[in-house]
C-alpha positions in Angstrom: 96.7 36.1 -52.4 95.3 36.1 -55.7 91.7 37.0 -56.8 89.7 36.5 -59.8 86.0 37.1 -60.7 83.2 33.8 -60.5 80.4 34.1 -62.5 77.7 31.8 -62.2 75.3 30.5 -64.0 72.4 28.2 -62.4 70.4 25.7 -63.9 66.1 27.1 -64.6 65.2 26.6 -61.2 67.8 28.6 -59.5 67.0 30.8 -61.7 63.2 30.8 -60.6 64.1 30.7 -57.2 66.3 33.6 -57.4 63.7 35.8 -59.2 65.2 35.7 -62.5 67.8 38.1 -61.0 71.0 38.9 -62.9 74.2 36.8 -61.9 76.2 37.8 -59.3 80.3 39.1 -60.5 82.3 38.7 -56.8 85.8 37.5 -56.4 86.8 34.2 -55.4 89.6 34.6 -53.0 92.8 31.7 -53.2 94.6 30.9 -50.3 97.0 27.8 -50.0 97.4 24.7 -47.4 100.3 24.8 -44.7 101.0 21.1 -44.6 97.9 18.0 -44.5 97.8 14.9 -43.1 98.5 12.0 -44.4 96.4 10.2 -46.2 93.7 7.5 -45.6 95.1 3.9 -46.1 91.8 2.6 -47.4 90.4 3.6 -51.2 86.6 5.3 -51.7 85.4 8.1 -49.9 87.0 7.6 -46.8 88.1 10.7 -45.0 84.7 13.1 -44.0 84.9 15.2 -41.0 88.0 16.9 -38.6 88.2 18.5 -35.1 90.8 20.4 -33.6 91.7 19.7 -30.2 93.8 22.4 -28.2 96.5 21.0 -25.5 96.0 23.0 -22.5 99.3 23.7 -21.4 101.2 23.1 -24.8 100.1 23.9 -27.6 102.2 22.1 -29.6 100.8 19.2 -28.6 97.8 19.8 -29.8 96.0 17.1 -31.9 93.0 16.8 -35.0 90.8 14.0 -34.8 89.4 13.2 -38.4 86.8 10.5 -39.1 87.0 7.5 -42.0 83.8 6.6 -42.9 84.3 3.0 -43.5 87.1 2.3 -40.0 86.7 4.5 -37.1 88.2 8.0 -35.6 92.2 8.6 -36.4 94.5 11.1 -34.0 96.9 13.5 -35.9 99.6 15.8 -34.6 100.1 18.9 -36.0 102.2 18.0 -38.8 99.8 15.3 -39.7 101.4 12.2 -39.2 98.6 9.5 -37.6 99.5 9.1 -33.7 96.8 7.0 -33.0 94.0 4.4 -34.9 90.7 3.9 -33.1 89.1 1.4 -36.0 85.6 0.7 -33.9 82.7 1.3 -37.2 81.6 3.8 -39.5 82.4 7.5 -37.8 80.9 9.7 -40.3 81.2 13.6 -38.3 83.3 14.2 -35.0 83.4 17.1 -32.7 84.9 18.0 -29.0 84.7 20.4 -26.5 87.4 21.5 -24.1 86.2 20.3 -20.5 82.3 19.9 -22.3 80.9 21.4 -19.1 81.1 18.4 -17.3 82.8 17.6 -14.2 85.1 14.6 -16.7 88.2 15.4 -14.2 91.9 15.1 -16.2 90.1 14.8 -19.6 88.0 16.4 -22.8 85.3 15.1 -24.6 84.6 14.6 -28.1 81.7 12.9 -29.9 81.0 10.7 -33.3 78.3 9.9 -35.3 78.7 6.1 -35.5 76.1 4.2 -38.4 77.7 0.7 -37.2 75.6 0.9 -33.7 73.3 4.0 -34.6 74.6 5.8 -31.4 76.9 8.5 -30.6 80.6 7.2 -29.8 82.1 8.8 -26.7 85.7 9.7 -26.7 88.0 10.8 -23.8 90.9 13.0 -24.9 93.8 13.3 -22.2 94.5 16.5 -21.2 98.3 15.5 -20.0 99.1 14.3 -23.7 96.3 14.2 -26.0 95.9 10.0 -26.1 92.5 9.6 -26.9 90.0 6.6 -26.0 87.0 5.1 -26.9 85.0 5.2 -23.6 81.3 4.7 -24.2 78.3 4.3 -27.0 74.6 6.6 -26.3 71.9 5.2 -28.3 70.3 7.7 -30.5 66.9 5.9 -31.0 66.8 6.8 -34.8 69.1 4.7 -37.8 72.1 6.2 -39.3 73.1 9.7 -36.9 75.3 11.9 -39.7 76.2 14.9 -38.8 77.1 15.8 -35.3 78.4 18.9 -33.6 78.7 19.8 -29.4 78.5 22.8 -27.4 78.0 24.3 -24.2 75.1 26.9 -24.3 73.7 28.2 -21.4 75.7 25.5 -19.1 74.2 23.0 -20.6 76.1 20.0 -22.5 74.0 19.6 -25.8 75.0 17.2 -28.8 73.4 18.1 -32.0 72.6 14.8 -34.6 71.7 15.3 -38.1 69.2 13.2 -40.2 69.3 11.6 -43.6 65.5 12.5 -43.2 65.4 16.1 -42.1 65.5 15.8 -38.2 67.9 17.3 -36.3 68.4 16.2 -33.2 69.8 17.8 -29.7 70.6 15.9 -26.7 71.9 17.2 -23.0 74.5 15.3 -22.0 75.1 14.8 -17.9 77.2 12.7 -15.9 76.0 10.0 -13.5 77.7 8.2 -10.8 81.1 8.1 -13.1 79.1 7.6 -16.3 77.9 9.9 -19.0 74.4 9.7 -20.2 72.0 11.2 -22.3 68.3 12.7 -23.1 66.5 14.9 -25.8 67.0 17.9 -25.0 64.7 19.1 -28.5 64.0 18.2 -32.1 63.6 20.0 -34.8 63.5 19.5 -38.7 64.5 20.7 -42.1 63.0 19.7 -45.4 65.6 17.4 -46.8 69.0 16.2 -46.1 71.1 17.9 -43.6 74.6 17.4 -42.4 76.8 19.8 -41.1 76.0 21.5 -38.0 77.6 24.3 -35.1 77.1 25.3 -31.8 77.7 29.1 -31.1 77.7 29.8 -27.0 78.2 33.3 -27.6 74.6 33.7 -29.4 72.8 30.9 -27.8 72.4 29.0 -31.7 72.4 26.2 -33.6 73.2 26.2 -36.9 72.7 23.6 -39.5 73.5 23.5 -43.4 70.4 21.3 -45.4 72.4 19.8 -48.2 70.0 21.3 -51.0 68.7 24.1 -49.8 71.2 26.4 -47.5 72.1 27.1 -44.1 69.9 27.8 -40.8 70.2 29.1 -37.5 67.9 27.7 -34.1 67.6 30.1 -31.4 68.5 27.7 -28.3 66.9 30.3 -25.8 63.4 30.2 -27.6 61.7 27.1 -27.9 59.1 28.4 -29.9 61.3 29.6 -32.4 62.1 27.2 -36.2 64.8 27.7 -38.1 65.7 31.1 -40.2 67.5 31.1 -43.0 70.9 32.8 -42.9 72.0 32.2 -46.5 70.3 29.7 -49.6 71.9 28.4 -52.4 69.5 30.6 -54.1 71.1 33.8 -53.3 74.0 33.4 -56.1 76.6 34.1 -53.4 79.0 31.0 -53.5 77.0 29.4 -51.5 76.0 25.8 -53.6 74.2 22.4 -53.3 75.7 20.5 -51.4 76.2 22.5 -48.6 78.4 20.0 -46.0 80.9 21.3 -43.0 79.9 24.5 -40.8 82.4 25.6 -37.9 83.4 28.8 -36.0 86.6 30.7 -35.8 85.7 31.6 -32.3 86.3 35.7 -31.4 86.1 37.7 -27.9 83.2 39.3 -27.3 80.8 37.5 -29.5 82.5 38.2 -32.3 84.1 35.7 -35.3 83.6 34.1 -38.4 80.7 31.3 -39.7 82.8 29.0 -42.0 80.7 27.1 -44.4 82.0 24.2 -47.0 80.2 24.3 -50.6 81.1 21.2 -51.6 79.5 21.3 -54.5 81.8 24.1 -56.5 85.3 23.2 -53.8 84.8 26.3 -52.4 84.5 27.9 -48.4 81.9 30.9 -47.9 82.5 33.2 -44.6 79.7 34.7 -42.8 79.5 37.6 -39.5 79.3 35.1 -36.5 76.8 37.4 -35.0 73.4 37.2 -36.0 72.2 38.3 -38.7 75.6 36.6 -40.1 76.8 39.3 -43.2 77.9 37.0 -45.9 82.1 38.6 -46.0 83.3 36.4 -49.0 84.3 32.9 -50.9 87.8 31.2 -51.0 88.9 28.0 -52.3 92.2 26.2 -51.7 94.6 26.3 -54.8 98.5 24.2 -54.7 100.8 25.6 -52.8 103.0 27.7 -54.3 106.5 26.0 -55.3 104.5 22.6 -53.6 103.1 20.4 -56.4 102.8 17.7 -53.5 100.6 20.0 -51.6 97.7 20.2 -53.8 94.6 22.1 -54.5 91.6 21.0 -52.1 88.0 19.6 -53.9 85.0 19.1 -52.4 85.4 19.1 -49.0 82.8 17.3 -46.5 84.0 18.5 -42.9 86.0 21.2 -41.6 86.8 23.0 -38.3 88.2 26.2 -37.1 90.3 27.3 -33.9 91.0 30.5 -32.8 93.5 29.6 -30.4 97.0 30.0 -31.4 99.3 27.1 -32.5 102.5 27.1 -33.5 103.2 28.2 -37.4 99.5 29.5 -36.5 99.0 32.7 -34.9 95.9 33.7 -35.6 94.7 30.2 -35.4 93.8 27.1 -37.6 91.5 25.7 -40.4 91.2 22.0 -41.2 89.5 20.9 -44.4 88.9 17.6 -45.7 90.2 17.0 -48.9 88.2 14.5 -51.3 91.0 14.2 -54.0 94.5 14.4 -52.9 95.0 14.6 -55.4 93.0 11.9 -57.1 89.5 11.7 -56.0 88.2 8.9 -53.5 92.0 7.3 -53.3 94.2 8.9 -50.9 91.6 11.1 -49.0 92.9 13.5 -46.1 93.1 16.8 -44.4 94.5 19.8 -44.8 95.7 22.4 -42.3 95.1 25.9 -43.3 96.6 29.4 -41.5 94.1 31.2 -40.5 95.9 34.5 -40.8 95.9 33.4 -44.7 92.1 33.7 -45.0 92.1 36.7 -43.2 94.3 38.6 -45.4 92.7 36.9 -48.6 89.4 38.2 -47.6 90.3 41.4 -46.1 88.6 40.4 -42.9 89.3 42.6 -39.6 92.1 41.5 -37.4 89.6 40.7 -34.4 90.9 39.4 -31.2 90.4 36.0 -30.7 87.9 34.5 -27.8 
């Protein structure tokens, strides 16, 4: 993979901010898409946020759910092509959990941030074939949930809503005579707009990326505990404003890899898993060699990671959204990344896989 040097030069403030400190000279790692999906049928800035769904048994048959903004949820296969169209409002973020720690017997869920109804959009995913349905709305008591993320910490089902207005969220799911159902389960705050957001089981945290300002981690297991900062746009490390998608690639033993989207300069920054999450390097997504059809990826929204291997994907799977593909807010879509790609770009350990 190739490598060249980024040096950046912020505007006053971040210089200010970052004590008048010298400019950073790291590399800037290029890696190149697989294949993508194909793209969004409706113009503007359509396409926002992906999740990968594992089959259990084949893994072939695996699926990525990816969000329009302005129709519903859409169902890819691994090569991309759309397998299903589930047009019920504007899903902004999506994210699943195999089996969610409920007792939901044959399927998965996965959950949406939905602005048409200002709830959270149940989802049943098959575990025979990967059809997916629409099976349920939760109120969320507050107007227009954007970011959303699910996870399992400490047994518990908890569904994490971000806030145009700062507040984040978390709800326990539980299910009820047949039916799922919700209640808070805490709130919590930043200072401005956040978006992105990540459970990690292993570590008992949340963590959430504030538009402006950076990314934070909540320690589930305290309630005491605020957010603490794991990296700033201040720190002159790749990380920029607009900071959007956050996921895991997902290692044994507590180990992995904190992916981060900096939308703002159409670049990825990768961080330890563990606390207290070692900033390990920045990579964007250049055209595929000898592929002018597979083009370069700008300023991705959502993403999500898998450790789990897929075909043509060993060492698992990265899905970006891609805002120009390659004109901007046109034909919006996703693209499917090998993991083993970023790995070798960034010289990251060959860690086994959870």
């Amino acid at each position: 993979m190739k490598l060249f040097k980024g040096l950046f030069t912020g505007s006053l403030a971040g210089l200010v901010m970052a004590g008048c400190a010298s400019a950073p000279d790291y590399e800037i790692a290029e890696v190149s898409a697989v294949t993508e999906t194909a793209p969004m049928p409706n113009r503007g800035d359509a396409a926002d946020d992906p999740a990968i769904w594992v089959h259990p048994g084949d893994s072939a048959r695996s699926r990525i759910l990816g969000t329009n903004k302005d129709q519903g949820l859409y169902v890819y296969d691994l090569e991309g092509e759309i397998l299903q169209e589930l047009l019920i409002g504007q899903i902004n973020n999506v994210d699943l959990r195999r089996s969610a720690g409920l007792e939901t017997e044959g399927f998965d869920l996965a959950v949406a941030s939905n602005d048409s109804v200002n709830a959270v959009s149940l989802f049943s995913i098959r575990r025979t074939d990967g059809e997916v349905a629409h099976i349920g709305d939760i109120e969320t008591g507050k107007v227009e949930p954007y970011g959303i993320c699910m996870g399992t910490p400490g047994g518990d089902t908890l569904v994490g809503i971000t806030y145009k207005d700062g507040t984040v969220q978390i709800m326990r799911l539980a299910m009820r005579e047949g039916a799922i159902s919700a209640g808070l389960f805490r709130i919590e705050a930043v200072a401005s707009q956040p978006e992105g957001c990540v459970f990690d089981e292993a570590h008992d945290a949340l963590y959430v990326g504030e538009e402006a300002r950076g990314i934070w981690r909540l320690d589930l297991a305290d309630e005491s505990s605020g957010f603490r900062a794991v990296d700033m746009v201040s720190s002159r490390r790749g990380l920029s404003v607009d900071v959007e998608g956050l996921t895991i690639w997902r290692g044994a033993e507590g180990e992995g890899w904190l992916v981060a989207s900096s939308q703002g300069r159409s670049q990825f920054v990768v961080y330890d898993r563990a606390p207290p999450n070692a900033w390990r390097g920045v990579f964007r997504v250049v055209e595929a060699p000898g592929k002018p059809d597979l083009d370069a990826v700008s300023h991705t929204d959502g993403l999500d990671a898998t450790s789990a291997a897929l075909p043509g994907y060993d060492r698992g799977l990265l899905v970006v959204q891609d805002d120009g593909n390659p004109r901007p807010e046109v034909d919006q879509n996703f693209k499917l990344l090998d993991w083993a790609d970023v790995e070798a770009a960034l010289s990251l350990p060959e860690i086994a896989a959870e």
